[in-house]
C-alpha positions in Angstrom: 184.7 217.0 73.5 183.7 220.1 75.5 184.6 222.7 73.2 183.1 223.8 70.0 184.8 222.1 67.1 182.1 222.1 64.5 181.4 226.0 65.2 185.6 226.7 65.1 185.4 224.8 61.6 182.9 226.9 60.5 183.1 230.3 62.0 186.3 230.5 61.2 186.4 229.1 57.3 187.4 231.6 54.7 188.6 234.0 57.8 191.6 236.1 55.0 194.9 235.1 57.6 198.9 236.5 56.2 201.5 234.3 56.7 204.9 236.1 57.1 208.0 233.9 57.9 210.7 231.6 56.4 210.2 228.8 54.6 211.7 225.9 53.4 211.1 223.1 50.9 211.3 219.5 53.3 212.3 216.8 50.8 212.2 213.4 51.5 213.9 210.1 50.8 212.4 207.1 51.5 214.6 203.7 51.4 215.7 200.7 52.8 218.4 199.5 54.6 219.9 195.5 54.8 223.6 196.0 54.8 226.5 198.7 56.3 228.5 200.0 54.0 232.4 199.1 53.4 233.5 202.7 53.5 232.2 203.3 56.6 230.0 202.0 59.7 226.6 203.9 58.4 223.6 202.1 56.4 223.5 201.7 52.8 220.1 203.2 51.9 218.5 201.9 48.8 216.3 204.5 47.2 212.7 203.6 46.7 210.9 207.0 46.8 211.6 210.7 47.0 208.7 213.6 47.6 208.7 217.1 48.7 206.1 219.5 51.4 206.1 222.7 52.4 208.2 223.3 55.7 208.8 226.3 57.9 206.5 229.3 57.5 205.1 227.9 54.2 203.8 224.7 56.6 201.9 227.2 59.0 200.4 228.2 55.6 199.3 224.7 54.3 197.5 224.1 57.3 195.9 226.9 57.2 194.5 226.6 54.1 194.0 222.6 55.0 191.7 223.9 58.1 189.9 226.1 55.7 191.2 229.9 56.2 192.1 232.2 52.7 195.8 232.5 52.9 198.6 234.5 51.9 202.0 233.9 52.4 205.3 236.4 52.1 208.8 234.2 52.6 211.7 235.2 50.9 212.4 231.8 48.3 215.0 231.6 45.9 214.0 231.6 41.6 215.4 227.9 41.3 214.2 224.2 41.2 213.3 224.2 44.8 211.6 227.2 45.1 209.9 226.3 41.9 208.6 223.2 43.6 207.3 224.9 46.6 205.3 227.2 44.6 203.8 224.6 43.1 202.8 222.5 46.6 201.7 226.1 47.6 199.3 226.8 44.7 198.0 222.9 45.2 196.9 223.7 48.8 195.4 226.6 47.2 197.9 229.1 49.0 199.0 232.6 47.4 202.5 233.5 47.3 202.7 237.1 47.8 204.0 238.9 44.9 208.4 239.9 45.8 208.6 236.6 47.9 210.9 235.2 45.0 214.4 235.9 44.0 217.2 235.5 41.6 219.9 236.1 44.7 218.6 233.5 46.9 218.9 230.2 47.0 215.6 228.0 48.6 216.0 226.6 51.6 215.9 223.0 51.3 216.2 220.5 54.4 216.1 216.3 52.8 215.3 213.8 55.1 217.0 210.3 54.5 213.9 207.7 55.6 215.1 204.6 56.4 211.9 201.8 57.8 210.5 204.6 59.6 213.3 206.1 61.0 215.4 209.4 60.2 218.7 208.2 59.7 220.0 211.7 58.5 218.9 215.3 57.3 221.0 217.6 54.9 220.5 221.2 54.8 221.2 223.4 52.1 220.6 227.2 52.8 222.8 230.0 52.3 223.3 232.8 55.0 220.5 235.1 56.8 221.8 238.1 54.8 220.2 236.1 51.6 216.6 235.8 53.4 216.3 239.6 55.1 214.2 242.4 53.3 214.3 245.5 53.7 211.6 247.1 56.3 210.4 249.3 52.9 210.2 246.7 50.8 208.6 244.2 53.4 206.0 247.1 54.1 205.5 247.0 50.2 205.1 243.8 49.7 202.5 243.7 53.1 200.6 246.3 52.9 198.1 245.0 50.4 197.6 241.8 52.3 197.3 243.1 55.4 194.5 245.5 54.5 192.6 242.8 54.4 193.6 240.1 56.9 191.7 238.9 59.9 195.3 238.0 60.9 199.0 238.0 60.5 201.3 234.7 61.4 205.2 235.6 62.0 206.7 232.1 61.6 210.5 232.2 62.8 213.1 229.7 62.0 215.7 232.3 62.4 216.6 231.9 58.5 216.8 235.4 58.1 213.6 237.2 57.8 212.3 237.8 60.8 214.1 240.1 63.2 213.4 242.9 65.8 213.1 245.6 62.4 210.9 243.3 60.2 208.7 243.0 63.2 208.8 246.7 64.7 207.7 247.3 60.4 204.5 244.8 60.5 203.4 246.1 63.8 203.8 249.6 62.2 201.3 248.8 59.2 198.4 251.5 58.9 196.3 249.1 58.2 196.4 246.0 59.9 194.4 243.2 62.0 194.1 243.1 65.7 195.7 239.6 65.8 199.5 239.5 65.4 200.8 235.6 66.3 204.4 234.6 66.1 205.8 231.4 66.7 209.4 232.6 67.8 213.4 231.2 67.7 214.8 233.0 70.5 218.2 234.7 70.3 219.6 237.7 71.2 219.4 240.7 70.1 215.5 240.0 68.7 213.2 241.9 70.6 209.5 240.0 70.6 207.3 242.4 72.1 203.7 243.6 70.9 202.5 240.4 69.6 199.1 239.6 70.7 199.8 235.8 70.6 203.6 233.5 71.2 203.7 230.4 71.0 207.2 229.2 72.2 208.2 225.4 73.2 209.1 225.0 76.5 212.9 225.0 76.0 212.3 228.1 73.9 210.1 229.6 76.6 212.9 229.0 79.3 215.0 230.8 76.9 212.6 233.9 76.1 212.4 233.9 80.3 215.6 234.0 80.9 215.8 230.8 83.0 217.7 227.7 83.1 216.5 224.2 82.5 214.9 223.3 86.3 217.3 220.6 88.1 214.0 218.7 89.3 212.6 218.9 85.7 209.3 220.3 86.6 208.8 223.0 84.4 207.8 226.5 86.5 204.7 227.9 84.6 204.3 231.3 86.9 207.8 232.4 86.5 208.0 231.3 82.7 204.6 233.7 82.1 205.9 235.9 84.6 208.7 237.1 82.7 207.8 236.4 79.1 205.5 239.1 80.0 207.7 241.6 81.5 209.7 241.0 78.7 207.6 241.1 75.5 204.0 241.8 77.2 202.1 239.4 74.5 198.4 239.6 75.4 198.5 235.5 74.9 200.9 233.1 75.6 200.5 229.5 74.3 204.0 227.0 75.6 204.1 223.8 73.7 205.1 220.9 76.4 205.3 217.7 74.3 204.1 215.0 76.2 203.1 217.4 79.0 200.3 218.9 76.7 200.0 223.2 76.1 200.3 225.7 79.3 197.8 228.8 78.7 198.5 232.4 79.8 197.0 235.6 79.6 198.6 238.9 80.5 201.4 237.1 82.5 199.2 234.7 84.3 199.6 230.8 84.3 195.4 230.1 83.4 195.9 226.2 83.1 197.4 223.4 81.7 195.9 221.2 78.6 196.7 217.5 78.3 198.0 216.5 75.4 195.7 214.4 72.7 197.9 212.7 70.8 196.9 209.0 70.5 200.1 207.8 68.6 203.7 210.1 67.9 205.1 208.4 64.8 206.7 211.8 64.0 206.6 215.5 66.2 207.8 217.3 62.4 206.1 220.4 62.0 203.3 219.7 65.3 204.7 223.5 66.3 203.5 224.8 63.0 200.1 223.2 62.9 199.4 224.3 66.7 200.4 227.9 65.2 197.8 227.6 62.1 194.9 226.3 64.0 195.5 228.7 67.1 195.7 231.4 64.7 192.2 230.0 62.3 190.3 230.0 66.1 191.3 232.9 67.3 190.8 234.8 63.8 187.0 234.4 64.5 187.0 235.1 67.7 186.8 232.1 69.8 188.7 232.0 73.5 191.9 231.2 74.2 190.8 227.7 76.0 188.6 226.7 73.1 191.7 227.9 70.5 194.3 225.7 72.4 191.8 222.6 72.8 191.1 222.9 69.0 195.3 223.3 68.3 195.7 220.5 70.5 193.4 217.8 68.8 195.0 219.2 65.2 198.5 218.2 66.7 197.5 214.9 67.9 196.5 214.4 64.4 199.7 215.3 62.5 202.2 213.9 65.2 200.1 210.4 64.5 201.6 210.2 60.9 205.3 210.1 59.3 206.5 213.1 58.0 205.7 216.5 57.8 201.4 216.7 57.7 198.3 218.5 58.3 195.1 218.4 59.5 191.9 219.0 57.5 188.5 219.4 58.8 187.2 216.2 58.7 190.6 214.8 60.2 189.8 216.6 63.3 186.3 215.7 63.6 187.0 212.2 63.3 190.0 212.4 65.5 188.3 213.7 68.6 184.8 211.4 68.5 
């Protein structure tokens, strides 16, 4: 590899990153499947397994504290079973839950997977409406303000659940005391104004979105006009677009710098890849690495997690065996 992994590991280990976003518990049952049921033409799934990870924002935060960094997350969870559970697969990957993230009047969001010999045969959602997830821009600065005094950087993961919004942005922007770095991994949708993040890290049907252009009828995805006017738009010093199979496209101040291959070996499952580019783009950049070196570093991570089943992350020594 021609980039620095062993000194990204290292540099960056212990760098103090914030985590603000939604999160979600991702539950999972695991089964099997020999016969359609009488009722109706779906699968009868026998039960052999269930278990539980951290989704959403509280995912960018495991692998954060799976690459090493000392993290602190804020996501609005609900004081129940679920959100007692996610706490505790929080505190296990050794990641704080900042102090007003957990409430009677919310209920946690919980999305369970039915796993049938590999394959998703459905999800179910439970999750009541954004109004339960928001916080006030005072209280948010409240809750923030401590954390951020001390952060080498601040992750917004949006899932448009509720938290994050053109206010609860304009408010963490607006902190006296806060680091230089400011990533967020947006959902786009109107009304949600992005701008004066140093880092976005959209898909590309996201980033279309964010440009305001349509889905090309030849397929071939137009990098110059996507960073063109993402930048007009929102004017993020960094722009990272997540292309699948097509690999990352890097751009700084509105111009197209290159395009990464992807290094995925095997995709077993692409859950969660989004977050994990977020956390390690985020841990390289913390310490000061380039853009190029950050994406390269993301991009092996990914090609770890989309190489197992199920929601995952990537640790050290994962990524050093991964990319000999």
């Amino acid at each position: 590899m021609k980039f620095p992994i062993d000194e990204i590991l290292r540099a960056a280990a212990g760098r103090r990153i914030a985590v603000v976003g939604d999160s979600m518990l991702d539950a999972y049952v695991w089964g099997d499947a020999s016969r359609l049921s009488p009722e109706a033409p779906v699968p009868v799934v026998r039960v052999g397994r269930e278990t539980a990870v951290a989704g959403g924002a509280a995912n960018v935060a495991v692998n954060l504290a799976a690459l090493g960094a000392d993290v602190s997350l804020f996501s609005p969870v609900g004081d129940d079973e679920a959100g007692a559970r996610l706490a505790e697969l929080l505190s296990a990957r050794g990641v704080r839950l900042v102090p007003g993230s957990v409430s009677p009047e919310r209920a946690t969001i919980v999305k369970t997977r039915v796993v049938c010999r590999r394959q998703q045969v459905c999800r179910l959602d439970r999750e009541g409406p954004p109004s339960a997830y928001a916080v006030p821009d005072s209280r948010l600065v409240e809750f923030l303000a401590p954390v951020a005094r001390d952060a080498d950087a601040i992750v917004l993961s949006d899932y448009a659940k509720g938290l994050i919004s053109t206010e609860s942005i304009r408010a963490v922007l607006a902190l006296p005391e806060r680091p230089g770095l400011v990533a967020l991994d947006p959902k786009p949708r109107p009304g949600v104004d992005y701008s004066g993040v140093s880092l976005m890290t959209p898909n590309r049907a996201e980033a279309l979105r964010l440009a305001g252009l349509d889905e090309p009828s030849d397929g071939v995805f137009p990098a110059e006009a996507v960073c063109r006017a993402i930048h007009e738009k929102f004017a993020p010093r960094l722009l990272v677009v997540t292309l699948g199979p097509d690999g990352m496209l890097l751009s700084e101040g509105g111009r197209a710098l290159e395009r990464i291959p992807t290094f995925a070996r095997e995709v077993f499952d692409v859950s969660g890849a989004g977050d994990t580019v977020m956390a390690a783009l985020a841990f390289a950049l913390s310490a000061g690495f380039s853009l190029p070196d950050a994406a390269r570093f993301a991009n092996v991570a990914a090609g770890v997690v989309v190489g197992r089943l199920g929601t995952a992350v990537a640790t050290p020594d994962d990524i050093r065996a991964f990319a000999r």
